[in-house]
N, CA, C and O atoms as a Tripos MOL2 file, in Angstrom:
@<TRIPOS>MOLECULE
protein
  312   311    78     0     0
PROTEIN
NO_CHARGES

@<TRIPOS>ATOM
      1 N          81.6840  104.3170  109.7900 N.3       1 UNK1
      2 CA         83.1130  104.5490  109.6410 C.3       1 UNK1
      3 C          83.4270  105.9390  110.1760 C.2       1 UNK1
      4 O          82.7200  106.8710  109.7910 O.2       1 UNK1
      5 N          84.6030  106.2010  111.1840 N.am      2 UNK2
      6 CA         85.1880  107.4170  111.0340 C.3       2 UNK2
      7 C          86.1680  107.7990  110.6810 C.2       2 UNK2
      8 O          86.8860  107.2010  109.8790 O.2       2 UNK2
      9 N          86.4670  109.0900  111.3010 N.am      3 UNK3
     10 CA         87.8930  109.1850  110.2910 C.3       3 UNK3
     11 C          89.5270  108.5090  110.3920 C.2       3 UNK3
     12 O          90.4610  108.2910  109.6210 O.2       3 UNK3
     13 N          89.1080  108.2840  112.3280 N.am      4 UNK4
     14 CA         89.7070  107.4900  112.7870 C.3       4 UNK4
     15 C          90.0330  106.0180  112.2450 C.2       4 UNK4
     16 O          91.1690  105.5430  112.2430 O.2       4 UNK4
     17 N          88.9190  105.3790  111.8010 N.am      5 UNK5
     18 CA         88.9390  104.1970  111.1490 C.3       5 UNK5
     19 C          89.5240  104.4800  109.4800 C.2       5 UNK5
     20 O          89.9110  103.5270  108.8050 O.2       5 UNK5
     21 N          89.5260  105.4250  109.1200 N.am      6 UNK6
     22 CA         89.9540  105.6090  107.9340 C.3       6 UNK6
     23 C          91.5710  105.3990  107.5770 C.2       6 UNK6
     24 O          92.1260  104.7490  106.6910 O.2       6 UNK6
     25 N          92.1810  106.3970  108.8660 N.am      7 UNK7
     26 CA         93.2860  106.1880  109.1590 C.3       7 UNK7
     27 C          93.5530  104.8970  109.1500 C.2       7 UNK7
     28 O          94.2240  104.3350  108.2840 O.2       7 UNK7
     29 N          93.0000  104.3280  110.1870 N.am      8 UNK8
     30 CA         93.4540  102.9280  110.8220 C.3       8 UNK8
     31 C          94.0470  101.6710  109.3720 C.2       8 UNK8
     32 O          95.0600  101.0140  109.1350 O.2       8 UNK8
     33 N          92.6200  101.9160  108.6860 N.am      9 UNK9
     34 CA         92.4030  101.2000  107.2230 C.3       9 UNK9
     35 C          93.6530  101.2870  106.4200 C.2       9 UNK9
     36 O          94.2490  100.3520  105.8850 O.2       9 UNK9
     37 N          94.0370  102.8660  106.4160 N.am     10 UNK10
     38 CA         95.0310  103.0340  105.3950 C.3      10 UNK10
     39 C          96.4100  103.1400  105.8760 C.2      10 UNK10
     40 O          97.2000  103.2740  104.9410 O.2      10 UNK10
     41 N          96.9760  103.1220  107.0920 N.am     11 UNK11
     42 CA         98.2110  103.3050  107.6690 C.3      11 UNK11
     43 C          99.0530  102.0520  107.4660 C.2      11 UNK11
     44 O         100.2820  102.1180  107.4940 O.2      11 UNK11
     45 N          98.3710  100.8610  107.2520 N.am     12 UNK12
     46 CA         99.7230  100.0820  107.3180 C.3      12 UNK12
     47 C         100.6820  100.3880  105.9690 C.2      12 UNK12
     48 O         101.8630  100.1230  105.7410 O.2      12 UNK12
     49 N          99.5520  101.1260  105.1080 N.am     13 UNK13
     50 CA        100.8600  101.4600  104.4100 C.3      13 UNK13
     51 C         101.8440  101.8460  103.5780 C.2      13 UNK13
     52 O         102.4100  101.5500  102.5250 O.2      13 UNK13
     53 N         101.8180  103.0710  104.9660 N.am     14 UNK14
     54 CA        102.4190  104.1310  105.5850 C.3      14 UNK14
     55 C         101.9810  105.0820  106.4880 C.2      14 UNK14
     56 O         101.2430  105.0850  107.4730 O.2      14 UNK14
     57 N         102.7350  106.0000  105.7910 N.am     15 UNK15
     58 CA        102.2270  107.6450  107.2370 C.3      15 UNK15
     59 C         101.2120  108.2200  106.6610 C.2      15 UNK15
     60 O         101.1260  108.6170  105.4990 O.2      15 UNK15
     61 N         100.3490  108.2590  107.6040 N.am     16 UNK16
     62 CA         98.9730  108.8980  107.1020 C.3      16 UNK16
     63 C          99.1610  110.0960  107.6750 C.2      16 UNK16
     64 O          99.4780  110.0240  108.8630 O.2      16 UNK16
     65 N          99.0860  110.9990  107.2960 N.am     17 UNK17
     66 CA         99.4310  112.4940  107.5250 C.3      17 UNK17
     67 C          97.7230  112.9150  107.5940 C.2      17 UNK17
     68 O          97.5040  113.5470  108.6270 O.2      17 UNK17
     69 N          96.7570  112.7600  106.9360 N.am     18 UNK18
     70 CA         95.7240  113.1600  107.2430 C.3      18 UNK18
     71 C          94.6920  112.1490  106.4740 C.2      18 UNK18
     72 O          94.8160  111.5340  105.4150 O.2      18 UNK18
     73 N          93.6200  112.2180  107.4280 N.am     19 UNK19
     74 CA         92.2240  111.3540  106.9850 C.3      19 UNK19
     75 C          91.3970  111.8170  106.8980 C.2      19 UNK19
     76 O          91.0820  112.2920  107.9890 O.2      19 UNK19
     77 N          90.5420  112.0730  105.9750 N.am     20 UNK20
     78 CA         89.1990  112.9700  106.2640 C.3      20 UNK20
     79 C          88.1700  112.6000  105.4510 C.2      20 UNK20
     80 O          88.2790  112.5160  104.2270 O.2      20 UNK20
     81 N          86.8630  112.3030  106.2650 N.am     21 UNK21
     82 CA         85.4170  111.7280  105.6690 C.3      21 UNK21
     83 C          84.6490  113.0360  104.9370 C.2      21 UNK21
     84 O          84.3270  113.6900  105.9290 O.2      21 UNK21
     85 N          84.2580  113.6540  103.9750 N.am     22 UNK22
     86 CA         83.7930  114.4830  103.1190 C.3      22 UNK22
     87 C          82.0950  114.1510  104.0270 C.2      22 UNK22
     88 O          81.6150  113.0230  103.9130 O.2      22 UNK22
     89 N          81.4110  115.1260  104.7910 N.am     23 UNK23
     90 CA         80.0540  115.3340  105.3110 C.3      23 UNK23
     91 C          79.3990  116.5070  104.7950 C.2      23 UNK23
     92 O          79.9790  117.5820  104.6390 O.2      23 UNK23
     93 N          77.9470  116.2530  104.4800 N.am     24 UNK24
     94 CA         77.0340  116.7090  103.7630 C.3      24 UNK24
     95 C          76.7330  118.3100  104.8980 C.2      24 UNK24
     96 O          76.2200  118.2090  106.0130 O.2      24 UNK24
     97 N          77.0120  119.1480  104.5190 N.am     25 UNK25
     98 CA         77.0960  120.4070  105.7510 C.3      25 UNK25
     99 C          75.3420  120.5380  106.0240 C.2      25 UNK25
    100 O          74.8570  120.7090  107.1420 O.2      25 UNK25
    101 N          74.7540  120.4480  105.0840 N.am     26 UNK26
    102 CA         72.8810  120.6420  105.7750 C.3      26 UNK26
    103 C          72.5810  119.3260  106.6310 C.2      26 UNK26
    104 O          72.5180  119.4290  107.8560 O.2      26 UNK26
    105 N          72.3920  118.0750  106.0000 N.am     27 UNK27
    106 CA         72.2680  116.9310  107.0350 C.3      27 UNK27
    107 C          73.6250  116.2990  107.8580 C.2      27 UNK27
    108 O          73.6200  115.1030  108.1500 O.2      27 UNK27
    109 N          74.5680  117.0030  108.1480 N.am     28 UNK28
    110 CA         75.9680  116.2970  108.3990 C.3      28 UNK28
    111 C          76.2390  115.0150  108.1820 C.2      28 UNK28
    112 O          76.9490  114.4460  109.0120 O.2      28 UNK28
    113 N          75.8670  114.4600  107.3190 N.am     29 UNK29
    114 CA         75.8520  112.4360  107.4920 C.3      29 UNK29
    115 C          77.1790  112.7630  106.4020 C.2      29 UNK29
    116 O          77.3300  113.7810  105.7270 O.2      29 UNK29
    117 N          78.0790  111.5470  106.4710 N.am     30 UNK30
    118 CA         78.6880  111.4080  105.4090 C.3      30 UNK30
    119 C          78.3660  111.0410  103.7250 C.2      30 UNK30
    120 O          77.3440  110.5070  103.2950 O.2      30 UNK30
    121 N          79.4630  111.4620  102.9950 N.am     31 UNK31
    122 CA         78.7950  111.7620  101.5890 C.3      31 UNK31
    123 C          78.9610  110.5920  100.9920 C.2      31 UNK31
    124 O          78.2550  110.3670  100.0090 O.2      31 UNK31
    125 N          79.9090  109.5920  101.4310 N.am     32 UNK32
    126 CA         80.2140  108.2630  100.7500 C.3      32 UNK32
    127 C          82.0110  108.0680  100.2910 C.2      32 UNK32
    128 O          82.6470  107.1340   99.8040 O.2      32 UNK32
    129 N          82.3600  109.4050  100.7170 N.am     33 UNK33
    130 CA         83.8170  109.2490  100.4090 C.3      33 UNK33
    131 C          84.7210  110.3540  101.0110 C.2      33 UNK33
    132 O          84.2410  111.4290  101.3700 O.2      33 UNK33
    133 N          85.9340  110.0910  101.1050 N.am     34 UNK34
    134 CA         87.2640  110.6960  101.6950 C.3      34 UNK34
    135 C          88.3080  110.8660  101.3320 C.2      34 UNK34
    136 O          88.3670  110.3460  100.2180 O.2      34 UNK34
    137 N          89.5940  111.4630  101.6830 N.am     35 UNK35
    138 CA         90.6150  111.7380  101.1230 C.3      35 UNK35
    139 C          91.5510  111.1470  102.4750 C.2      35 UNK35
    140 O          91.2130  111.2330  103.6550 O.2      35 UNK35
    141 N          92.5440  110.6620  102.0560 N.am     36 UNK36
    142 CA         93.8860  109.8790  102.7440 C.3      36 UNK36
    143 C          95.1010  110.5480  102.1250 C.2      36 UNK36
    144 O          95.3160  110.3980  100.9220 O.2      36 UNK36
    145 N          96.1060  111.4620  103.0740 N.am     37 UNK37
    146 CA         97.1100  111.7380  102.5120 C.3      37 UNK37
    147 C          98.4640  111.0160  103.4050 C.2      37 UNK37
    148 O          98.5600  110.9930  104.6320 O.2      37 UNK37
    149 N          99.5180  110.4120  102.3460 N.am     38 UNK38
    150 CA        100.6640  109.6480  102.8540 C.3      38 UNK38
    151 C         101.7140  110.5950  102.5060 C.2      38 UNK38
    152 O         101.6870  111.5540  101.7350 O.2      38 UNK38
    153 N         102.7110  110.0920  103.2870 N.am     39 UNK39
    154 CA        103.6190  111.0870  103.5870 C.3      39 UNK39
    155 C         104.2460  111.1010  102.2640 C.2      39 UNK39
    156 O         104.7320  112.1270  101.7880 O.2      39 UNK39
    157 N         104.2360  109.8230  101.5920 N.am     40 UNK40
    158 CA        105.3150  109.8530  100.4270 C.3      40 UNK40
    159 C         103.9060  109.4580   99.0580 C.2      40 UNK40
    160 O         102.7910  109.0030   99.3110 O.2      40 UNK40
    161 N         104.4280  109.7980   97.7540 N.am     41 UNK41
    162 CA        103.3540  108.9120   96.5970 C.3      41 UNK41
    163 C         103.6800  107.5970   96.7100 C.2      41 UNK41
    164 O         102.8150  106.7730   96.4120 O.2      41 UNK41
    165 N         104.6550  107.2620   97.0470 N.am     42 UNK42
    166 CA        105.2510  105.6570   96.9610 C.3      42 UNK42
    167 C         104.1890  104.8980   97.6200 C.2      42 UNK42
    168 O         103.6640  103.9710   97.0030 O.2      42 UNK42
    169 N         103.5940  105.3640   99.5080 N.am     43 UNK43
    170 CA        103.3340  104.9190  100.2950 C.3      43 UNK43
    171 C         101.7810  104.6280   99.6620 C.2      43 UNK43
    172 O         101.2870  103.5130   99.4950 O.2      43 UNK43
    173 N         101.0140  106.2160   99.2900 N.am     44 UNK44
    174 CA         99.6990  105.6760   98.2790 C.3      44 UNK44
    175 C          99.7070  105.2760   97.4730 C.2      44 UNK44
    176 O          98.5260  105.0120   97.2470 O.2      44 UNK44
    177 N         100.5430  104.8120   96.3280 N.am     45 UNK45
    178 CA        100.6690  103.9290   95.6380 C.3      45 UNK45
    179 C         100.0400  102.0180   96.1410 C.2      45 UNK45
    180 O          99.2120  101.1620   95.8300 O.2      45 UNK45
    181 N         101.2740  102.3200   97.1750 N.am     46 UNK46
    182 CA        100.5090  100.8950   97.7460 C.3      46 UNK46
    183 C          99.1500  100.9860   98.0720 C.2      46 UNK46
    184 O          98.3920  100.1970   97.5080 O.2      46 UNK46
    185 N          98.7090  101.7620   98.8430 N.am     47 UNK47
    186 CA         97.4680  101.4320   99.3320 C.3      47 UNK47
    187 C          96.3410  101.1490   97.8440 C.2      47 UNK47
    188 O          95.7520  100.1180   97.5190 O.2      47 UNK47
    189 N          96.3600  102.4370   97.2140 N.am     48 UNK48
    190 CA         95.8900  102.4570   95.9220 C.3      48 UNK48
    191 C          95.7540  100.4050   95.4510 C.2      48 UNK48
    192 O          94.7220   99.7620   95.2580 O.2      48 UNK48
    193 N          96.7070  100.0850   95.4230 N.am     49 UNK49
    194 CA         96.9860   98.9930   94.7430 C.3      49 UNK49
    195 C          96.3050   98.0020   95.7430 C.2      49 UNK49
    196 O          95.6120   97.0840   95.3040 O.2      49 UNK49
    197 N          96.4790   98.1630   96.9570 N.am     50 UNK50
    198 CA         96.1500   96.9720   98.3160 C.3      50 UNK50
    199 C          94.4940   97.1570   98.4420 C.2      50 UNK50
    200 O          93.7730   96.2680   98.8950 O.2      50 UNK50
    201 N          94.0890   98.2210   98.0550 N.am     51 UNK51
    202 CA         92.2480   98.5160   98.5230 C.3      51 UNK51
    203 C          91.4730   98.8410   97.7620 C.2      51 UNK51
    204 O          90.2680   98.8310   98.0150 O.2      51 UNK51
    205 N          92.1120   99.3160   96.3210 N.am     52 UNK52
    206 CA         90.9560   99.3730   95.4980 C.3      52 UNK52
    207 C          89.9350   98.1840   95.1570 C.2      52 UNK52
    208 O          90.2410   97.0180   94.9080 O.2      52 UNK52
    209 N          89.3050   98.4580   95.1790 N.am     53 UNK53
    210 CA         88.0490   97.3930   94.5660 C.3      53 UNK53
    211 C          87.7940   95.9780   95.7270 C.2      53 UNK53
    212 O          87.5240   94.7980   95.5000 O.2      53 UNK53
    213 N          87.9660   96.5510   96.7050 N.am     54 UNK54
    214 CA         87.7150   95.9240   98.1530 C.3      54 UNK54
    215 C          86.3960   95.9420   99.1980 C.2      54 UNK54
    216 O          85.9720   97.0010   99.6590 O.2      54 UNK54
    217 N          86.0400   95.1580   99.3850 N.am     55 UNK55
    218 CA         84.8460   95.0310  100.1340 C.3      55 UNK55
    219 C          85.4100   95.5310  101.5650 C.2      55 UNK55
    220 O          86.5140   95.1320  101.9370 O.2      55 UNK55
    221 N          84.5400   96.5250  102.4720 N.am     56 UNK56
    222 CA         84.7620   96.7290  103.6550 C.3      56 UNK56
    223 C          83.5200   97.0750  104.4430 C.2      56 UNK56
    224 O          82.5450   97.6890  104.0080 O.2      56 UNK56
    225 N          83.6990   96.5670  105.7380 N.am     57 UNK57
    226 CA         82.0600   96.4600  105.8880 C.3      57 UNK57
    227 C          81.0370   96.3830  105.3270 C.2      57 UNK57
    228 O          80.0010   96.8860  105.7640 O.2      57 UNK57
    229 N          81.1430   95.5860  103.9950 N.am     58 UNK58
    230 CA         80.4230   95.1990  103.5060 C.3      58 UNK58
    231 C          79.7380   96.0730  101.7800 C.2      58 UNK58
    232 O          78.9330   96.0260  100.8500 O.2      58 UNK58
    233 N          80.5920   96.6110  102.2700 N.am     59 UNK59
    234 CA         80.2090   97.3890  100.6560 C.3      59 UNK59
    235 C          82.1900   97.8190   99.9370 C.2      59 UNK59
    236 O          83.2440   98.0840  100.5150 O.2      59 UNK59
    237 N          81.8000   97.6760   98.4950 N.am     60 UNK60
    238 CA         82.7590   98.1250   97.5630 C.3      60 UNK60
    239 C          83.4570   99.0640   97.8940 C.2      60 UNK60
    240 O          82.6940   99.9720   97.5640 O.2      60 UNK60
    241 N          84.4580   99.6320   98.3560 N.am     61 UNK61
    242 CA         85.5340  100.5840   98.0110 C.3      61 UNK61
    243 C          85.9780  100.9380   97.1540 C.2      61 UNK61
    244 O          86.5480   99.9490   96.6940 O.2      61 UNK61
    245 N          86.1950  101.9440   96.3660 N.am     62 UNK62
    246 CA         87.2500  102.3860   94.9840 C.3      62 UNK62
    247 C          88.4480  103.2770   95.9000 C.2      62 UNK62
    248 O          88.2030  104.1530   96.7300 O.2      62 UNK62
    249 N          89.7100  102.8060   95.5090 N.am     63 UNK63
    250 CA         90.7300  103.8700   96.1850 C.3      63 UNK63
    251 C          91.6730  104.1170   94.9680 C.2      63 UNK63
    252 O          92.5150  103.3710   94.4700 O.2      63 UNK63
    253 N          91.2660  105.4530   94.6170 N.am     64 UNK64
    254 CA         92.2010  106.5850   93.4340 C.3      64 UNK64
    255 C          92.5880  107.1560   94.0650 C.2      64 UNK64
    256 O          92.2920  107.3460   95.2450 O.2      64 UNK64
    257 N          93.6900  107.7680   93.1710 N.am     65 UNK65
    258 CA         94.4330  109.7130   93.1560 C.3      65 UNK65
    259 C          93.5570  110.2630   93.4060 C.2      65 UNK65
    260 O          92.6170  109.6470   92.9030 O.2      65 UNK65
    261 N          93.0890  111.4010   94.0800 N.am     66 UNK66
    262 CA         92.3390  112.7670   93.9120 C.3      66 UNK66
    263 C          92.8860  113.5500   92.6040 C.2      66 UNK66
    264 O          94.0570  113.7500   92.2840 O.2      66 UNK66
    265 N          91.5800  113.9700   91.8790 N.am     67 UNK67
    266 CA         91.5380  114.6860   90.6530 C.3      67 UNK67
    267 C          91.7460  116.0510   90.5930 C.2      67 UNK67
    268 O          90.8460  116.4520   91.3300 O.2      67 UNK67
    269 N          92.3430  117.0400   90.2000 N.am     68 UNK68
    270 CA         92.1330  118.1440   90.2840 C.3      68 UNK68
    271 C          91.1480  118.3100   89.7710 C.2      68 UNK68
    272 O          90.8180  117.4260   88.9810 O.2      68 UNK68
    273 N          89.9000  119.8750   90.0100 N.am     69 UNK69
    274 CA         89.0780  120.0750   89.9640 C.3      69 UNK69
    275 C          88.6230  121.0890   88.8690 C.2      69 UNK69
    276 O          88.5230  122.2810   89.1610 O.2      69 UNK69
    277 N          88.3710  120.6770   87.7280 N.am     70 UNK70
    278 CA         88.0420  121.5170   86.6910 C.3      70 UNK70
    279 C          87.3970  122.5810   86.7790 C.2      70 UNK70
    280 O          86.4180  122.5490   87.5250 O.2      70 UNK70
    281 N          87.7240  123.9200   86.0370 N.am     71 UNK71
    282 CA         87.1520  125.0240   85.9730 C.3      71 UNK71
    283 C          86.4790  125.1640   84.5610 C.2      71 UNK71
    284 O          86.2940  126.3090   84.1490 O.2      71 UNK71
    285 N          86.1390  124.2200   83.8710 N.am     72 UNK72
    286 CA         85.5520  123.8680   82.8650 C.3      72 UNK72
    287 C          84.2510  123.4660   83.1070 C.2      72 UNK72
    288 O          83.9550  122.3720   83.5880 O.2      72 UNK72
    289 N          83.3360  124.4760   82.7270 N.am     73 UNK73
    290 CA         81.7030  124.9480   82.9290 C.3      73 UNK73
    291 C          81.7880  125.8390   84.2200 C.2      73 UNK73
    292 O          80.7670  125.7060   84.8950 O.2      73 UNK73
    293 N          82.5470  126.5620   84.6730 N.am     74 UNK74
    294 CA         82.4130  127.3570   85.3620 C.3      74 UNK74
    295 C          82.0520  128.6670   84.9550 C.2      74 UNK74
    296 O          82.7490  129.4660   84.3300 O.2      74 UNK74
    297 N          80.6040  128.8400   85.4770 N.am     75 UNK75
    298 CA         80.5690  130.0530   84.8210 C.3      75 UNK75
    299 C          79.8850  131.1360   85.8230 C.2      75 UNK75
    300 O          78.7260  131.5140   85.9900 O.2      75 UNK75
    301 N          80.8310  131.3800   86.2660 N.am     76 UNK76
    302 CA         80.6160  132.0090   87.7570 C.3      76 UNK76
    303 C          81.6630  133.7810   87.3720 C.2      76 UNK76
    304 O          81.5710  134.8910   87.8980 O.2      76 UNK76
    305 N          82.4050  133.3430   86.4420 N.am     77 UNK77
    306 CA         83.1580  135.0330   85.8540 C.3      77 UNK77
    307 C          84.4470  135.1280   86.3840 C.2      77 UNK77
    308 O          85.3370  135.9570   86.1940 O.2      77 UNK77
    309 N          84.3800  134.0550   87.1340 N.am     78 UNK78
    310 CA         85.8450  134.3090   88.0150 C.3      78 UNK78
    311 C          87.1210  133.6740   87.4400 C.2      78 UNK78
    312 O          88.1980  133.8170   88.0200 O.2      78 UNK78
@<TRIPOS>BOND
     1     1     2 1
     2     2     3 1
     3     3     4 2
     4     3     5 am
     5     5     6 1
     6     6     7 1
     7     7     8 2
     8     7     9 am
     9     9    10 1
    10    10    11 1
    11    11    12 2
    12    11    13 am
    13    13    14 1
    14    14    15 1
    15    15    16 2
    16    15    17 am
    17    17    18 1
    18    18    19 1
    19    19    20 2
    20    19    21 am
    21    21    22 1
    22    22    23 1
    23    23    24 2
    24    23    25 am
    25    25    26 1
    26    26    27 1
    27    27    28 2
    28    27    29 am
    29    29    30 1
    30    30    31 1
    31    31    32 2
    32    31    33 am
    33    33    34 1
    34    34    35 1
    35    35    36 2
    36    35    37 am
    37    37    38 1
    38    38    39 1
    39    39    40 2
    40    39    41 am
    41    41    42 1
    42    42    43 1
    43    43    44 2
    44    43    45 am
    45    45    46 1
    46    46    47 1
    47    47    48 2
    48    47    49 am
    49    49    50 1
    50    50    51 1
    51    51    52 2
    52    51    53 am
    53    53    54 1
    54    54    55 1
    55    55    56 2
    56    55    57 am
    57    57    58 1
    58    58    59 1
    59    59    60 2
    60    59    61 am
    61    61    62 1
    62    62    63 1
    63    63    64 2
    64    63    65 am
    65    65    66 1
    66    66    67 1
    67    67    68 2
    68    67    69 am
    69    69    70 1
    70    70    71 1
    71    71    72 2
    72    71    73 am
    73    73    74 1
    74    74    75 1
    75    75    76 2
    76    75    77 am
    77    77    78 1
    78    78    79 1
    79    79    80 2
    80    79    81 am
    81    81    82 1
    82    82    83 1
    83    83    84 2
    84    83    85 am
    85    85    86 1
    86    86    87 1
    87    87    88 2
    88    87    89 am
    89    89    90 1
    90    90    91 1
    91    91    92 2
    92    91    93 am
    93    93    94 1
    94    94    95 1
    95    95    96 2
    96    95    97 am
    97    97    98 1
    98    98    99 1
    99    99   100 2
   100    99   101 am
   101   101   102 1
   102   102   103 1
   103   103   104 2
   104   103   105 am
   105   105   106 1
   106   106   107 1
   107   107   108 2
   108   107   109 am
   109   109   110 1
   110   110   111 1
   111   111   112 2
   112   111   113 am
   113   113   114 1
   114   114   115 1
   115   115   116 2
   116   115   117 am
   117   117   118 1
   118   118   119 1
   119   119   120 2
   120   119   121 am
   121   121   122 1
   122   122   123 1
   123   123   124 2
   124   123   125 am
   125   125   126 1
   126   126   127 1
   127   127   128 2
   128   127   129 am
   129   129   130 1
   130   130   131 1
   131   131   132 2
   132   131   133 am
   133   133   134 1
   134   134   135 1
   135   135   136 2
   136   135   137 am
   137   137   138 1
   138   138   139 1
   139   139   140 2
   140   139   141 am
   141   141   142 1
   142   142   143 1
   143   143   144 2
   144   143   145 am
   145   145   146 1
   146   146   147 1
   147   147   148 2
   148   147   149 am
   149   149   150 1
   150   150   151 1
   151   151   152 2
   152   151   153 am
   153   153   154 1
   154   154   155 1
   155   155   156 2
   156   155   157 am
   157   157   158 1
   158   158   159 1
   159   159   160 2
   160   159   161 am
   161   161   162 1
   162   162   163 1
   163   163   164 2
   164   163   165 am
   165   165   166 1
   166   166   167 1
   167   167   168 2
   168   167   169 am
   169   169   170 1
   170   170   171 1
   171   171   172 2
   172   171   173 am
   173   173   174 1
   174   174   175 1
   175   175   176 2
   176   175   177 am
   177   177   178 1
   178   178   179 1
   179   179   180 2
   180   179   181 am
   181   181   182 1
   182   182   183 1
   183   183   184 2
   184   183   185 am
   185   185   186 1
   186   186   187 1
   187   187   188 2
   188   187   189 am
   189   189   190 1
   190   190   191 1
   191   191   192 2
   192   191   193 am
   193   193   194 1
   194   194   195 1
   195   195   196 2
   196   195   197 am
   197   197   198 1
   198   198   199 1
   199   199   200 2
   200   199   201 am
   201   201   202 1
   202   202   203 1
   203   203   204 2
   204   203   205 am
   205   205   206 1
   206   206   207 1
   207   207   208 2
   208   207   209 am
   209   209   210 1
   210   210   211 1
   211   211   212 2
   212   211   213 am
   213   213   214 1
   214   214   215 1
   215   215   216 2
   216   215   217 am
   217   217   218 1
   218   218   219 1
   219   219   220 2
   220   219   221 am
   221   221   222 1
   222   222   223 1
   223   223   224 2
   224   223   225 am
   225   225   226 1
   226   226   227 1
   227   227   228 2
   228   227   229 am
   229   229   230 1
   230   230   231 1
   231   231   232 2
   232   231   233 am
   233   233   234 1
   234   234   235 1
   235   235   236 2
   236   235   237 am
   237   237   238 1
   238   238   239 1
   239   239   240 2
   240   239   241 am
   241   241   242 1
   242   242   243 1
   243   243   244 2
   244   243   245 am
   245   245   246 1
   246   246   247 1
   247   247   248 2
   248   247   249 am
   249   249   250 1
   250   250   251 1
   251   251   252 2
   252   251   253 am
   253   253   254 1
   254   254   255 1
   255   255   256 2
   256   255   257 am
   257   257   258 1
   258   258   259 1
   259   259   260 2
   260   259   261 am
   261   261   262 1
   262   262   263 1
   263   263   264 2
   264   263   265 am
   265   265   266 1
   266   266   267 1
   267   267   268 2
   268   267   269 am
   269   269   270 1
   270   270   271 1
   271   271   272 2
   272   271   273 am
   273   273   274 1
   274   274   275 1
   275   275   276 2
   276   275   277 am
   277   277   278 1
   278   278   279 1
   279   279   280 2
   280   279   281 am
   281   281   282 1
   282   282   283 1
   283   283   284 2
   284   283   285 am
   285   285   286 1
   286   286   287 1
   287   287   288 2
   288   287   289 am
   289   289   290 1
   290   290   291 1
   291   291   292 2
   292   291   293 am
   293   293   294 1
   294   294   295 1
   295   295   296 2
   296   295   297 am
   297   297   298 1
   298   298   299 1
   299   299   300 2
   300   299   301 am
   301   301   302 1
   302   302   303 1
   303   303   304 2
   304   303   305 am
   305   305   306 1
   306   306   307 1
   307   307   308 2
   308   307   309 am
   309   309   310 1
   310   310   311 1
   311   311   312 2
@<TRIPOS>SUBSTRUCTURE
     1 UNK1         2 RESIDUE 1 A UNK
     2 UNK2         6 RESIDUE 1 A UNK
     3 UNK3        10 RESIDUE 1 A UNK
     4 UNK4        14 RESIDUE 1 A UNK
     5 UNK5        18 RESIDUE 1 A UNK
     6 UNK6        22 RESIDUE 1 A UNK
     7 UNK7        26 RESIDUE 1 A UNK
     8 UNK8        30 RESIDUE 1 A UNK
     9 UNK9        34 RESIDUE 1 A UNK
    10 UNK10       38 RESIDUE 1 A UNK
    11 UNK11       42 RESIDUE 1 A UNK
    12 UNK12       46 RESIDUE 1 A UNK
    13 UNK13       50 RESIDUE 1 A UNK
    14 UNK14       54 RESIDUE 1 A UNK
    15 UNK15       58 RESIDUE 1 A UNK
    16 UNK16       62 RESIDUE 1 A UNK
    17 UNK17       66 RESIDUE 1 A UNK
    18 UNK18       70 RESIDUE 1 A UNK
    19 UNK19       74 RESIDUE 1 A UNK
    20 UNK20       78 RESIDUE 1 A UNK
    21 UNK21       82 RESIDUE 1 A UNK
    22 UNK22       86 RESIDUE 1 A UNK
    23 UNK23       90 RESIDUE 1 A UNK
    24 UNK24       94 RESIDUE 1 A UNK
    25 UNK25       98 RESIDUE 1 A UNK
    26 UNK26      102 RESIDUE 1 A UNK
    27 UNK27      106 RESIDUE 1 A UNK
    28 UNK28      110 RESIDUE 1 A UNK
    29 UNK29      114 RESIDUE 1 A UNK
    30 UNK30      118 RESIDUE 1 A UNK
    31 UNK31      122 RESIDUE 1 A UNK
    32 UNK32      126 RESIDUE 1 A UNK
    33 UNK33      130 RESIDUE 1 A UNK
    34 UNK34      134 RESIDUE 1 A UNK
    35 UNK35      138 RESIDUE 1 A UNK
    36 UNK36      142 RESIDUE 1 A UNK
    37 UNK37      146 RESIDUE 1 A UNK
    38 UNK38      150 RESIDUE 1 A UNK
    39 UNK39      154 RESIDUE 1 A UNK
    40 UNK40      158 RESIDUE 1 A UNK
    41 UNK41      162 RESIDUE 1 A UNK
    42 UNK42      166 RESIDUE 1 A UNK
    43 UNK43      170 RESIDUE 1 A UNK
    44 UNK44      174 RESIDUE 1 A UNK
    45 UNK45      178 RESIDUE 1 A UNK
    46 UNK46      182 RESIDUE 1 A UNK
    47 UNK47      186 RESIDUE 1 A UNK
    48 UNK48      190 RESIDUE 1 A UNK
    49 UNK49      194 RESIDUE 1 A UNK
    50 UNK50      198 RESIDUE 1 A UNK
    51 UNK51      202 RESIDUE 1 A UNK
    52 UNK52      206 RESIDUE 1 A UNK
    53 UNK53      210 RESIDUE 1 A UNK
    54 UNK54      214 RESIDUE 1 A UNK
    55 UNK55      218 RESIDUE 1 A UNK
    56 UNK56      222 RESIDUE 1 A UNK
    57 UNK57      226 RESIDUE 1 A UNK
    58 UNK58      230 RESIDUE 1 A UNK
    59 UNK59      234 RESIDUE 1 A UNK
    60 UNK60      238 RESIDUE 1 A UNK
    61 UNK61      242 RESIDUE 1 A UNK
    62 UNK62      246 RESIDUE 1 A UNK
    63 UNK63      250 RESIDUE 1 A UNK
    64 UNK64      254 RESIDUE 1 A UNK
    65 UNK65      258 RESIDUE 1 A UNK
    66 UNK66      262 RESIDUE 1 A UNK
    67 UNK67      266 RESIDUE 1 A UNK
    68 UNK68      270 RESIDUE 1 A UNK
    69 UNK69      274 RESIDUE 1 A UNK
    70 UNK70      278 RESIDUE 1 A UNK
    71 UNK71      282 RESIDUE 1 A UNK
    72 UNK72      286 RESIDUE 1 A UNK
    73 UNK73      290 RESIDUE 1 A UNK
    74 UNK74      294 RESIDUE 1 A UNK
    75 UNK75      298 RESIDUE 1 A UNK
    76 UNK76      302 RESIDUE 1 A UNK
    77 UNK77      306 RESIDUE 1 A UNK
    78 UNK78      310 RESIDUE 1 A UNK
């Protein structure tokens, strides 16, 4: 899959404003997942609803919200 195809997957629907495959920076392979942003929540809504729990090339898909990212166990001081 690229990111191109990611797009492709998720545009019908709507505006995909950006697609991006999450790659492992030491082996560059992909990590198993990505982020899709639509122009409107309405538009990911649908998709959300049209692809979660969907087989694509042959393996399972999950399509959620992105989570914000807890600073809970951070213990870095910052």
């Amino acid at each position: 899959m690229t990111e191109n195809d990611l797009k492709n997957m998720f545009s019908p629907f709507g505006v995909v404003r950006d697609a991006r495959l999450i790659v492992d920076p030491n082996t560059r392979r992909h990590k198993g997942f990505g982020f899709v942003t639509f122009e409107t929540e309405i538009e990911a809504q649908k998709a959300v609803k049209a692809l979660d729990a969907r087989i694509v090339k042959g393996r399972m898909i999950f399509v959620e919200f992105a989570k914000a990212r807890s600073v809970e166990g951070d213990h870095s001081g910052k």
